[in-house]
Every structure is written in structure tokens, then in C-alpha cells.
PDB file with one MODEL, atoms N, CA, C and O in Angstrom:
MODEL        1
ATOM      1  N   UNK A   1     137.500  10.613  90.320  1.00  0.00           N
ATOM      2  CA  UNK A   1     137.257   9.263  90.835  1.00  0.00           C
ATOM      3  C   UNK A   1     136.199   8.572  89.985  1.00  0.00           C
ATOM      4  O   UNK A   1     135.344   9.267  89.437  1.00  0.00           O
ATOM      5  N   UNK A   2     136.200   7.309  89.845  1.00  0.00           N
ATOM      6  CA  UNK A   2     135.289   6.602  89.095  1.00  0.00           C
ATOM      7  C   UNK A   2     134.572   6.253  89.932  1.00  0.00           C
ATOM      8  O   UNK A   2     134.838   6.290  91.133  1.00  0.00           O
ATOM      9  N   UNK A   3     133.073   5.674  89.212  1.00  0.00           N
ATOM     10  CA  UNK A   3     132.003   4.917  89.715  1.00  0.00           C
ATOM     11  C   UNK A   3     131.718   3.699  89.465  1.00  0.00           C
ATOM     12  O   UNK A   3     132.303   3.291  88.461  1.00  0.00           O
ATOM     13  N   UNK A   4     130.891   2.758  90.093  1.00  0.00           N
ATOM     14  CA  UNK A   4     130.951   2.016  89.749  1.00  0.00           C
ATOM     15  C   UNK A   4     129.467   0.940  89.837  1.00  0.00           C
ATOM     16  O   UNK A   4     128.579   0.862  90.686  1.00  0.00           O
ATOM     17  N   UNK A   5     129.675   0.295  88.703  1.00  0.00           N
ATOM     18  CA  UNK A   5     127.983  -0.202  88.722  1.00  0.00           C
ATOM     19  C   UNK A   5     127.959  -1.726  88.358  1.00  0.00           C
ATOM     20  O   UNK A   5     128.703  -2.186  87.492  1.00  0.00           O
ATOM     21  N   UNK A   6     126.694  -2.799  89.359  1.00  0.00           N
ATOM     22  CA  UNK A   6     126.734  -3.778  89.381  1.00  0.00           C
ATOM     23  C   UNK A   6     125.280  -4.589  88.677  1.00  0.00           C
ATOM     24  O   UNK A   6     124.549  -3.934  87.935  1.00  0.00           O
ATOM     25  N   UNK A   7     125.065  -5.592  88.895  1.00  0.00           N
ATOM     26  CA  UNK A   7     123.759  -6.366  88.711  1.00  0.00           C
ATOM     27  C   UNK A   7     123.425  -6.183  87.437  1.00  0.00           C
ATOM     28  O   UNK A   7     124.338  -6.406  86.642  1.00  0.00           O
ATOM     29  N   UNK A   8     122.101  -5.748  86.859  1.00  0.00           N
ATOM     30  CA  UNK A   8     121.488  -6.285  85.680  1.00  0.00           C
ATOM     31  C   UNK A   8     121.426  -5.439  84.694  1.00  0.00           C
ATOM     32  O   UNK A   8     120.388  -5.031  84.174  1.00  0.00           O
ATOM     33  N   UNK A   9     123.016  -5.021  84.278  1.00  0.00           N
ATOM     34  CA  UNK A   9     122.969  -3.871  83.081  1.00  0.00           C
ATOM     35  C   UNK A   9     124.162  -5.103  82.544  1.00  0.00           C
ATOM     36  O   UNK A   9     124.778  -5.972  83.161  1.00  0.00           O
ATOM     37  N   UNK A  10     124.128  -4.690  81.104  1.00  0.00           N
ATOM     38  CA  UNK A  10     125.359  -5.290  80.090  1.00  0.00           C
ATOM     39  C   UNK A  10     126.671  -5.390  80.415  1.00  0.00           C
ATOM     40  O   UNK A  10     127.241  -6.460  80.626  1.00  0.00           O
ATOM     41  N   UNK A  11     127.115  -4.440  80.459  1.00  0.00           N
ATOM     42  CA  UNK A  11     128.476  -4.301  81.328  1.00  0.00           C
ATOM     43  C   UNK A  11     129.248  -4.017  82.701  1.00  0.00           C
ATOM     44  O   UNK A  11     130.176  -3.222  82.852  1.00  0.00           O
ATOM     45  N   UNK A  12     128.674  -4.822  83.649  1.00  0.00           N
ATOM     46  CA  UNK A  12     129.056  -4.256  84.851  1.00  0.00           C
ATOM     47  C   UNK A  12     130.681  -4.196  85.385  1.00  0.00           C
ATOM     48  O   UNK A  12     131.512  -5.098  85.492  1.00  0.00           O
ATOM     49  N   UNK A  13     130.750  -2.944  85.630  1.00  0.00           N
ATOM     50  CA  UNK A  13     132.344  -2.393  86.116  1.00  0.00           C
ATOM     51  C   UNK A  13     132.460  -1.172  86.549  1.00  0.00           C
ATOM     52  O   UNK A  13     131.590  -0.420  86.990  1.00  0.00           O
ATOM     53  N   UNK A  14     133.755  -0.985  86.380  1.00  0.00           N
ATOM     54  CA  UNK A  14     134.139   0.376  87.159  1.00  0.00           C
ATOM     55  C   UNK A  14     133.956   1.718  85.675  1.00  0.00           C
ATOM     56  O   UNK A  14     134.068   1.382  84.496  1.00  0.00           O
ATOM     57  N   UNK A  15     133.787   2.572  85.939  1.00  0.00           N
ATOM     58  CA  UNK A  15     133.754   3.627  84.762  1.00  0.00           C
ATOM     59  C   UNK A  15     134.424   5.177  85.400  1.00  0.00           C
ATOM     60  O   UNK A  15     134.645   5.312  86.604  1.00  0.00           O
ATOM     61  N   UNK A  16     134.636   6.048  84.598  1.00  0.00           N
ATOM     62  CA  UNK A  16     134.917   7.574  84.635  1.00  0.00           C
ATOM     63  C   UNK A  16     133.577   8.119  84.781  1.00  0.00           C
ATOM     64  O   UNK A  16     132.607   8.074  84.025  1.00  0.00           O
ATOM     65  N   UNK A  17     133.805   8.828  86.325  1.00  0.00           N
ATOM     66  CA  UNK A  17     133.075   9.872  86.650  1.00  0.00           C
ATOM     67  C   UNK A  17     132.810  10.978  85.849  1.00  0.00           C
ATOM     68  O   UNK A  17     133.740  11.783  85.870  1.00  0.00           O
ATOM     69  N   UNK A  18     131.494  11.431  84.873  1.00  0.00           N
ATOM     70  CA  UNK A  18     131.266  12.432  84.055  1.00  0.00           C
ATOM     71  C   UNK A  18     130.356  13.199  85.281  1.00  0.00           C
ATOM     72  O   UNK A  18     129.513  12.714  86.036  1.00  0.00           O
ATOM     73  N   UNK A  19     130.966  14.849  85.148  1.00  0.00           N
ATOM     74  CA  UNK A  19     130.170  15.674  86.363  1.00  0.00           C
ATOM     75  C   UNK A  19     128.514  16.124  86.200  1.00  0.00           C
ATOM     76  O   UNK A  19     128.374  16.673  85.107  1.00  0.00           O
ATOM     77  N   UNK A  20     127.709  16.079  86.676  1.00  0.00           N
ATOM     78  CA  UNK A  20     126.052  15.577  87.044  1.00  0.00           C
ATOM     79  C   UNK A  20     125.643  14.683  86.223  1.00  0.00           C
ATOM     80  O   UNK A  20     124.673  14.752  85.468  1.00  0.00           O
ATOM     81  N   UNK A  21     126.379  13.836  86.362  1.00  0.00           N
ATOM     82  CA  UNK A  21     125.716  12.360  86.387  1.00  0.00           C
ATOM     83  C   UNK A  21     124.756  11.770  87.015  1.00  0.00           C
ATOM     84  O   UNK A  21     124.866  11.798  88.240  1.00  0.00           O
ATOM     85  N   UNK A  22     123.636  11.119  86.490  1.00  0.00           N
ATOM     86  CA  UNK A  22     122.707  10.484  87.219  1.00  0.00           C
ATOM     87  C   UNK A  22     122.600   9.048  86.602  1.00  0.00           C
ATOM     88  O   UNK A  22     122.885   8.729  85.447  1.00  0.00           O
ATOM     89  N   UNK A  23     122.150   8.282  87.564  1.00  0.00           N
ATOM     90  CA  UNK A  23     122.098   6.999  87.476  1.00  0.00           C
ATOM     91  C   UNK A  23     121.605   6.094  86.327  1.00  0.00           C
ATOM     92  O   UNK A  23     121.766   4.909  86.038  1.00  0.00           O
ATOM     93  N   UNK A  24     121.000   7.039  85.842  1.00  0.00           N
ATOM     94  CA  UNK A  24     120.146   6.934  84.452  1.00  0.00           C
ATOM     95  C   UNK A  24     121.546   6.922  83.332  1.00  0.00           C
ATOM     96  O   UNK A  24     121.811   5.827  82.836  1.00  0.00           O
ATOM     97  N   UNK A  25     122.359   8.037  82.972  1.00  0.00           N
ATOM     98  CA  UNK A  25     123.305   8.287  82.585  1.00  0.00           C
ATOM     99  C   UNK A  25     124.630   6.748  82.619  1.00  0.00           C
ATOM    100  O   UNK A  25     125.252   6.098  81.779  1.00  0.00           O
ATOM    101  N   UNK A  26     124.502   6.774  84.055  1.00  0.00           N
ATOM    102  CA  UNK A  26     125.594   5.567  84.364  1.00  0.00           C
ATOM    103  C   UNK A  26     125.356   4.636  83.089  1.00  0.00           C
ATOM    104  O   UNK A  26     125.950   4.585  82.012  1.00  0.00           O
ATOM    105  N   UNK A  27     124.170   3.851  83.647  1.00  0.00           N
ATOM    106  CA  UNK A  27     123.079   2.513  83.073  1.00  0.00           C
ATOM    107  C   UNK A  27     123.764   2.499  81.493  1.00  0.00           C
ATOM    108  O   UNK A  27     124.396   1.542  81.046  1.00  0.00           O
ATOM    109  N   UNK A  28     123.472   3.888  80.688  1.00  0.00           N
ATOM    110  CA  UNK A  28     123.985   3.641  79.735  1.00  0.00           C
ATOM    111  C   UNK A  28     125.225   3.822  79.259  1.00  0.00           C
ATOM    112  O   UNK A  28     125.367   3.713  78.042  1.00  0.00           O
ATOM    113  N   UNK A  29     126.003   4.032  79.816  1.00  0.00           N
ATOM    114  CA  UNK A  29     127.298   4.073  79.623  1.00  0.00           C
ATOM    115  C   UNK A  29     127.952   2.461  80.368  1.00  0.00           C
ATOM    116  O   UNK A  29     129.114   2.109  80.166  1.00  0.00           O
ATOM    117  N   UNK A  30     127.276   1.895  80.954  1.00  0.00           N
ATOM    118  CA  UNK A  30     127.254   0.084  80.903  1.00  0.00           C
ATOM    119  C   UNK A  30     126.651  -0.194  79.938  1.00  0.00           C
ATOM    120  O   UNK A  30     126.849  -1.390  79.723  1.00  0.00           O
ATOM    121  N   UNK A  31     125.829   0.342  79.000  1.00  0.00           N
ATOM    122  CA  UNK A  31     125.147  -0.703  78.157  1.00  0.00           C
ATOM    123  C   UNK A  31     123.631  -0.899  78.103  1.00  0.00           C
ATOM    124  O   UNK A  31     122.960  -1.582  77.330  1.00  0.00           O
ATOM    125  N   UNK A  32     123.321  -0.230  78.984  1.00  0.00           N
ATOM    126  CA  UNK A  32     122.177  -0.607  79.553  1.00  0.00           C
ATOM    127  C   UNK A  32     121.641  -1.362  80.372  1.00  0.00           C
ATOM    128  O   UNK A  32     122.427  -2.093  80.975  1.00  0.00           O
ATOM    129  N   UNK A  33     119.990  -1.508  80.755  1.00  0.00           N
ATOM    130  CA  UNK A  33     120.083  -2.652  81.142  1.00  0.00           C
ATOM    131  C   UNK A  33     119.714  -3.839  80.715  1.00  0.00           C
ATOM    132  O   UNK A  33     119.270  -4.050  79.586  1.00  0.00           O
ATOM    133  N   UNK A  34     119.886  -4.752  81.660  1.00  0.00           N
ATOM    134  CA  UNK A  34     119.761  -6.330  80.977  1.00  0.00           C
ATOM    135  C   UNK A  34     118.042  -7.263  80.785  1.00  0.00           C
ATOM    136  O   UNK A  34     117.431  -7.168  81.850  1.00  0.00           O
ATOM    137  N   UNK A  35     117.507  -7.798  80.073  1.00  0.00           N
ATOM    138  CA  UNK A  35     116.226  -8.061  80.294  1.00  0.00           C
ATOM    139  C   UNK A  35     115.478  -8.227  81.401  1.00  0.00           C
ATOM    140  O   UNK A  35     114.332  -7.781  81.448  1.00  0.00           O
ATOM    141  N   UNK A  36     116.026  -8.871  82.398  1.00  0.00           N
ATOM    142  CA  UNK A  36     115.520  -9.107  84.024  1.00  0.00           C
ATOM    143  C   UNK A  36     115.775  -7.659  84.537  1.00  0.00           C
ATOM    144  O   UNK A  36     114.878  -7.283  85.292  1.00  0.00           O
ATOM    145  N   UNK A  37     116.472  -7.016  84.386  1.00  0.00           N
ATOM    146  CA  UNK A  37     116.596  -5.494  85.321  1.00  0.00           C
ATOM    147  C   UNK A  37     115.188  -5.136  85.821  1.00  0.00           C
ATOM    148  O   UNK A  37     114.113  -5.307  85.246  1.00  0.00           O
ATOM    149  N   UNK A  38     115.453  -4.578  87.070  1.00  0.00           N
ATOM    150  CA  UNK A  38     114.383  -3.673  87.672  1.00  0.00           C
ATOM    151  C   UNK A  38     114.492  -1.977  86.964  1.00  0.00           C
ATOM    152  O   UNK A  38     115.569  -1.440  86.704  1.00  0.00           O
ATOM    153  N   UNK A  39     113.677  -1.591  86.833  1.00  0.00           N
ATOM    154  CA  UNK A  39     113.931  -0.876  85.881  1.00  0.00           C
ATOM    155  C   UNK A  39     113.769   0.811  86.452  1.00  0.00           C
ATOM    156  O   UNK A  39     114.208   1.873  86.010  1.00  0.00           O
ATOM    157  N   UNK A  40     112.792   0.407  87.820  1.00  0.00           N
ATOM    158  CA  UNK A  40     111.939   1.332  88.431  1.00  0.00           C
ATOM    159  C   UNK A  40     112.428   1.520  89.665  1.00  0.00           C
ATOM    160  O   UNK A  40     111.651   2.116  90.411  1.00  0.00           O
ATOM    161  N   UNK A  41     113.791   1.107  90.276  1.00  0.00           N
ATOM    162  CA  UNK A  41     114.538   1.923  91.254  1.00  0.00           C
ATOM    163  C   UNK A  41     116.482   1.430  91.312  1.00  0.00           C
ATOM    164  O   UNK A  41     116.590   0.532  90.477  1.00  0.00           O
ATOM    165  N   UNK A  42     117.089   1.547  91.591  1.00  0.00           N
ATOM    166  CA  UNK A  42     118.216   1.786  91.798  1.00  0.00           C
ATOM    167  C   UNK A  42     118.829   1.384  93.058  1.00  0.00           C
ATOM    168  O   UNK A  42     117.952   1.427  93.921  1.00  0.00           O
ATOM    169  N   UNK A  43     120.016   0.988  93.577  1.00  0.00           N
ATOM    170  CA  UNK A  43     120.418   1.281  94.637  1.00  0.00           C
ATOM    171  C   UNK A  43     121.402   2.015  94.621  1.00  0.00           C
ATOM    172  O   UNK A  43     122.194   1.863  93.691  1.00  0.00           O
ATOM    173  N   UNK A  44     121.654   2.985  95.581  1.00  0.00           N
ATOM    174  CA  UNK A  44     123.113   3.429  95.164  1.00  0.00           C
ATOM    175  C   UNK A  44     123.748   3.340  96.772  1.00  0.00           C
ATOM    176  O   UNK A  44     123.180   3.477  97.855  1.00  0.00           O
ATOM    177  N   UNK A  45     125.137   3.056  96.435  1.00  0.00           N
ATOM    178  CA  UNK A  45     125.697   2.781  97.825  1.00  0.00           C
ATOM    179  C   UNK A  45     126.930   3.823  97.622  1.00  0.00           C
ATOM    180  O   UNK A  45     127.786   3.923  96.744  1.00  0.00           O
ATOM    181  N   UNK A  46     126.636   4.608  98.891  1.00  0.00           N
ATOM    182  CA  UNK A  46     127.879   5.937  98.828  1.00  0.00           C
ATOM    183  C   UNK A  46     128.537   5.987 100.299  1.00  0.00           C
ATOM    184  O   UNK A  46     127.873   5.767 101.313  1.00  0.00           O
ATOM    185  N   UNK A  47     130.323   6.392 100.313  1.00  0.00           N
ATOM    186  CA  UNK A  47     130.793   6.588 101.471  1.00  0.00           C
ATOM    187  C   UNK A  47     131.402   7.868 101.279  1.00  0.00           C
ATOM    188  O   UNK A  47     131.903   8.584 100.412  1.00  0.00           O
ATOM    189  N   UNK A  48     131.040   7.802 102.859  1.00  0.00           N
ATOM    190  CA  UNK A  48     131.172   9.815 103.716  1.00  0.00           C
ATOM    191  C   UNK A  48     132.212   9.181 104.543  1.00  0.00           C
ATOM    192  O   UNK A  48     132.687   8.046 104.593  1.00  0.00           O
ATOM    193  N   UNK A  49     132.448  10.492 105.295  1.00  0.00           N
ATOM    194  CA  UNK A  49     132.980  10.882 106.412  1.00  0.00           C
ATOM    195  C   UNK A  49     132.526   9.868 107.319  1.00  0.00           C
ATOM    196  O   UNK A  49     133.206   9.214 108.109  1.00  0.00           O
ATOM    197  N   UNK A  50     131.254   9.817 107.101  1.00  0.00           N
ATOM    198  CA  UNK A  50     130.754   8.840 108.140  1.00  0.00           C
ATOM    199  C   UNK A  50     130.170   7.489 107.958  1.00  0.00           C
ATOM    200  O   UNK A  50     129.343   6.979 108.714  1.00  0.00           O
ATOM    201  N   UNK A  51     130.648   6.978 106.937  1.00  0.00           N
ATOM    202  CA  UNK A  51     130.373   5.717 106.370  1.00  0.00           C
ATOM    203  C   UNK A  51     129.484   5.380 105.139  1.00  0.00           C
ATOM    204  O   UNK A  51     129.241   6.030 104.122  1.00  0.00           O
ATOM    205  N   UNK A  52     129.076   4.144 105.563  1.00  0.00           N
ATOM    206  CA  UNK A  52     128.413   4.001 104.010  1.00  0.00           C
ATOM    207  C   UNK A  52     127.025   4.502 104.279  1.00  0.00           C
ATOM    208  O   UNK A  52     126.682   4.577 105.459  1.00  0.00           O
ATOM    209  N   UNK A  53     126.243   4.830 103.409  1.00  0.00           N
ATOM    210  CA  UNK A  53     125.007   4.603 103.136  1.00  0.00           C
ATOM    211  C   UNK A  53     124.240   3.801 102.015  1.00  0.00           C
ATOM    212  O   UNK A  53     124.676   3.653 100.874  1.00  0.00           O
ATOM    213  N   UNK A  54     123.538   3.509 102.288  1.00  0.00           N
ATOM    214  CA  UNK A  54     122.366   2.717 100.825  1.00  0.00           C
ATOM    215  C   UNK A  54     121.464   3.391 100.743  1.00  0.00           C
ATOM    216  O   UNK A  54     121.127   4.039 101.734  1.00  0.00           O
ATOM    217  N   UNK A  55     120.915   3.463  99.824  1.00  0.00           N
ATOM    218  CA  UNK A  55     119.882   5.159  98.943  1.00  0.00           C
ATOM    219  C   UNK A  55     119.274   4.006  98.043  1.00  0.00           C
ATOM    220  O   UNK A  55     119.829   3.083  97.447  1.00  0.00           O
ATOM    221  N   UNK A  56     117.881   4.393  98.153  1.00  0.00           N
ATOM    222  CA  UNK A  56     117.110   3.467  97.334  1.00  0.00           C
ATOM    223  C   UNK A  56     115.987   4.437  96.381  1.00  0.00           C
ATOM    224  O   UNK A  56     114.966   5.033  96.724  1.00  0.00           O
ATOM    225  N   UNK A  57     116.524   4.330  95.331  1.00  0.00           N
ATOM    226  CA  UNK A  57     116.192   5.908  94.485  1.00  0.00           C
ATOM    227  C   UNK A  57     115.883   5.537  92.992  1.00  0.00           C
ATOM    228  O   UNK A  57     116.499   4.626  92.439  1.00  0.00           O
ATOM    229  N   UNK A  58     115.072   6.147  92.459  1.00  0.00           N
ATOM    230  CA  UNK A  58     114.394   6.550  91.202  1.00  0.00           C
ATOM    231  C   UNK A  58     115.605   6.815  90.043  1.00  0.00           C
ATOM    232  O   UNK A  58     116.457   7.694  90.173  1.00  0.00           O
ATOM    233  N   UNK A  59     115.531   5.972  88.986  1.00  0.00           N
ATOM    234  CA  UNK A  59     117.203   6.097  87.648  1.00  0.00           C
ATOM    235  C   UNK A  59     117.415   7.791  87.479  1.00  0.00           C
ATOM    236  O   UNK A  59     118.182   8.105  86.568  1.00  0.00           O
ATOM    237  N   UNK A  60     117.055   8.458  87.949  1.00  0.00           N
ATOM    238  CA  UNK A  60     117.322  10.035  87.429  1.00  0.00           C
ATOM    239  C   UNK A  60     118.147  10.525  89.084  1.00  0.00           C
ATOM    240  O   UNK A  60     118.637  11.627  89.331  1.00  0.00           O
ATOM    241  N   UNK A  61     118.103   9.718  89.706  1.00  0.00           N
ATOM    242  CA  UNK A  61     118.906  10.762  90.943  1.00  0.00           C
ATOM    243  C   UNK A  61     120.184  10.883  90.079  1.00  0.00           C
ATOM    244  O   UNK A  61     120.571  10.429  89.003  1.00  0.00           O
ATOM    245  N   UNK A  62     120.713  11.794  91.147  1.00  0.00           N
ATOM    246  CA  UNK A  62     122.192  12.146  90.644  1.00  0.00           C
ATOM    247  C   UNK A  62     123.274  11.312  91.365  1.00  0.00           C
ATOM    248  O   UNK A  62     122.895  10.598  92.294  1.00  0.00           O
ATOM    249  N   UNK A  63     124.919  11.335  90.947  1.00  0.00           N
ATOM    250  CA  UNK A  63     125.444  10.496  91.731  1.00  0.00           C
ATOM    251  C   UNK A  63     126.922  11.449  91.828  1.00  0.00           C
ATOM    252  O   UNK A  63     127.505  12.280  91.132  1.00  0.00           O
ATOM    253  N   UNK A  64     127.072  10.905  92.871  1.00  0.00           N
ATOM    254  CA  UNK A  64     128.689  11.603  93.503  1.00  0.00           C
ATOM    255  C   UNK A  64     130.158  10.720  92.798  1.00  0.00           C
ATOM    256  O   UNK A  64     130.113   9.520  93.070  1.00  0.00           O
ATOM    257  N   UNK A  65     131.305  11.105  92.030  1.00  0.00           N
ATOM    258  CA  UNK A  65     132.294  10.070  92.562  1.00  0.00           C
ATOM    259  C   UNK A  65     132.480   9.382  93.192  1.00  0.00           C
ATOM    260  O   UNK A  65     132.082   9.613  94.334  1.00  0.00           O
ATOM    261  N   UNK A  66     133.279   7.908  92.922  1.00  0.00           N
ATOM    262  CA  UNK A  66     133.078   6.739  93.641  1.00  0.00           C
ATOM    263  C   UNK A  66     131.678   6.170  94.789  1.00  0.00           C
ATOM    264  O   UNK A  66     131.906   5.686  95.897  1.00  0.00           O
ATOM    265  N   UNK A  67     130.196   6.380  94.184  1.00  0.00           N
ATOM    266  CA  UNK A  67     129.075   5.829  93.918  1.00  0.00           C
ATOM    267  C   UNK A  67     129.387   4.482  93.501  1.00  0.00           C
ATOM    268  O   UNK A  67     130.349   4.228  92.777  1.00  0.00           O
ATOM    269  N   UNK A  68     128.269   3.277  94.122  1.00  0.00           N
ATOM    270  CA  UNK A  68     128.207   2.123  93.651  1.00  0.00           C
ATOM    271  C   UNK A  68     126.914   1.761  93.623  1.00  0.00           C
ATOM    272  O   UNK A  68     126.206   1.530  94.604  1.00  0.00           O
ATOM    273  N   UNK A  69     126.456   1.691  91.898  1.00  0.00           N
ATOM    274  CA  UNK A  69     125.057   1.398  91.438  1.00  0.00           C
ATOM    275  C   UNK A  69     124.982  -0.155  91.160  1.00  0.00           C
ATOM    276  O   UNK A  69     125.615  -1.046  90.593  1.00  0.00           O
ATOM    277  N   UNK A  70     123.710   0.075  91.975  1.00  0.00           N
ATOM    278  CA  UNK A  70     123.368  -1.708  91.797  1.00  0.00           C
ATOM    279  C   UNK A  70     122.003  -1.646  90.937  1.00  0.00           C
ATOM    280  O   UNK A  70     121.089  -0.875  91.230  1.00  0.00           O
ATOM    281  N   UNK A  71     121.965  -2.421  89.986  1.00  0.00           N
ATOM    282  CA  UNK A  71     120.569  -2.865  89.495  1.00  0.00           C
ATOM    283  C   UNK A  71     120.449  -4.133  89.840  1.00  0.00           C
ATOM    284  O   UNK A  71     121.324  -4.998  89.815  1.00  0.00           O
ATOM    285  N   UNK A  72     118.971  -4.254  90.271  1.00  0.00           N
ATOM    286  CA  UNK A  72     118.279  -5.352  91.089  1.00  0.00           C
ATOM    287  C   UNK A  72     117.785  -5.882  90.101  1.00  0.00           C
ATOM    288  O   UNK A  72     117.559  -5.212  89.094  1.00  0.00           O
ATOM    289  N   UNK A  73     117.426  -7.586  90.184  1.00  0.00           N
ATOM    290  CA  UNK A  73     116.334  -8.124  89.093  1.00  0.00           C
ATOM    291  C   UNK A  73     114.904  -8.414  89.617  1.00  0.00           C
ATOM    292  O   UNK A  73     114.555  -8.696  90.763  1.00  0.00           O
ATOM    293  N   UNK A  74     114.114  -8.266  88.414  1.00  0.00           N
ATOM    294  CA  UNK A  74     113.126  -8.071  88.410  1.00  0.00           C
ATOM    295  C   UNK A  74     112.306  -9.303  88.611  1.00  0.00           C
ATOM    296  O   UNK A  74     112.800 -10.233  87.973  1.00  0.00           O
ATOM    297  N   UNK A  75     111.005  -9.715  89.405  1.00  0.00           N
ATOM    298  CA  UNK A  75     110.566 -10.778  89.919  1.00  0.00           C
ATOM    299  C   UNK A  75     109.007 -10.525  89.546  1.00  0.00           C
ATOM    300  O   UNK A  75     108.191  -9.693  89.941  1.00  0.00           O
ATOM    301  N   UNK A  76     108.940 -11.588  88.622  1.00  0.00           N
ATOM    302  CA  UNK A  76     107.440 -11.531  87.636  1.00  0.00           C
ATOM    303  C   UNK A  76     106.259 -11.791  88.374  1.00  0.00           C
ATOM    304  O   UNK A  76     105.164 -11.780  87.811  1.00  0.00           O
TER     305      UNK A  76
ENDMDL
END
């Protein structure tokens, strides 16, 4: 299953799940991120069995198949 990543990296879209992947990993396989990016947390939005969750986490967590990474922008 792919993942997928939004907000303030170069290329935001859907990508191929590579196995222990972390969010850090994702980022650059979009491109990186974009000058406004927050740089210093992540969101990641994941569904279970029991719905969604939102995880508000540090670029090195790890991520599951079909994960949805958001980078936030940054406010000077």
C-alpha cells in the first residue's frame, strides 16, 4: 500500500510504501521540504480497525502503509 504526503514539501502525493520508513525518509522522497515547512514536527494521520488517528510526532517516527503525512507551515 502506498503513503501519502501533503503541505510544505516539493512534491506532494501519493508514493510506494518502502518497509521502516520514517517520516523523515517520506519528506525526501517528495523532494523535500518547502521553505515555509515546519521542520520540527509532523502530522501523521493513520486508520485502524478503529478509525483514524492524528499523531503529532518528531520527522524520525516511523510510518505504517497507507499513512498520511502532513507538513505544517511555519509562522515567523
Amino acid at each position: 500500500r502506498p503513503f501519502f504526503i501533503l503541505g510544505e514539501v516539493a512534491a506532494p502525493g501519493q508514493y510506494p510504501y518502502v518497509p521502516n520508513m520514517t517520516a523523515e525518509s517520506a519528506i525526501a522522497i517528495a523532494g523535500g521540504f518547502s521553505p515555509r515547512a515546519k521542520r520540527s514536527v509532523v502530522t501523521i494521520t493513520r486508520t485502524s480497525q478503529f478509525g483514524q488517528t492524528r499523531l503529532v510526532v518528531p520527522p524520525q517516527a516511523p510510518l505504517v502503509p497507507g499513512d498520511t503525512i502532513t507538513i505544517g507551515e511555519r509562522w515567523f
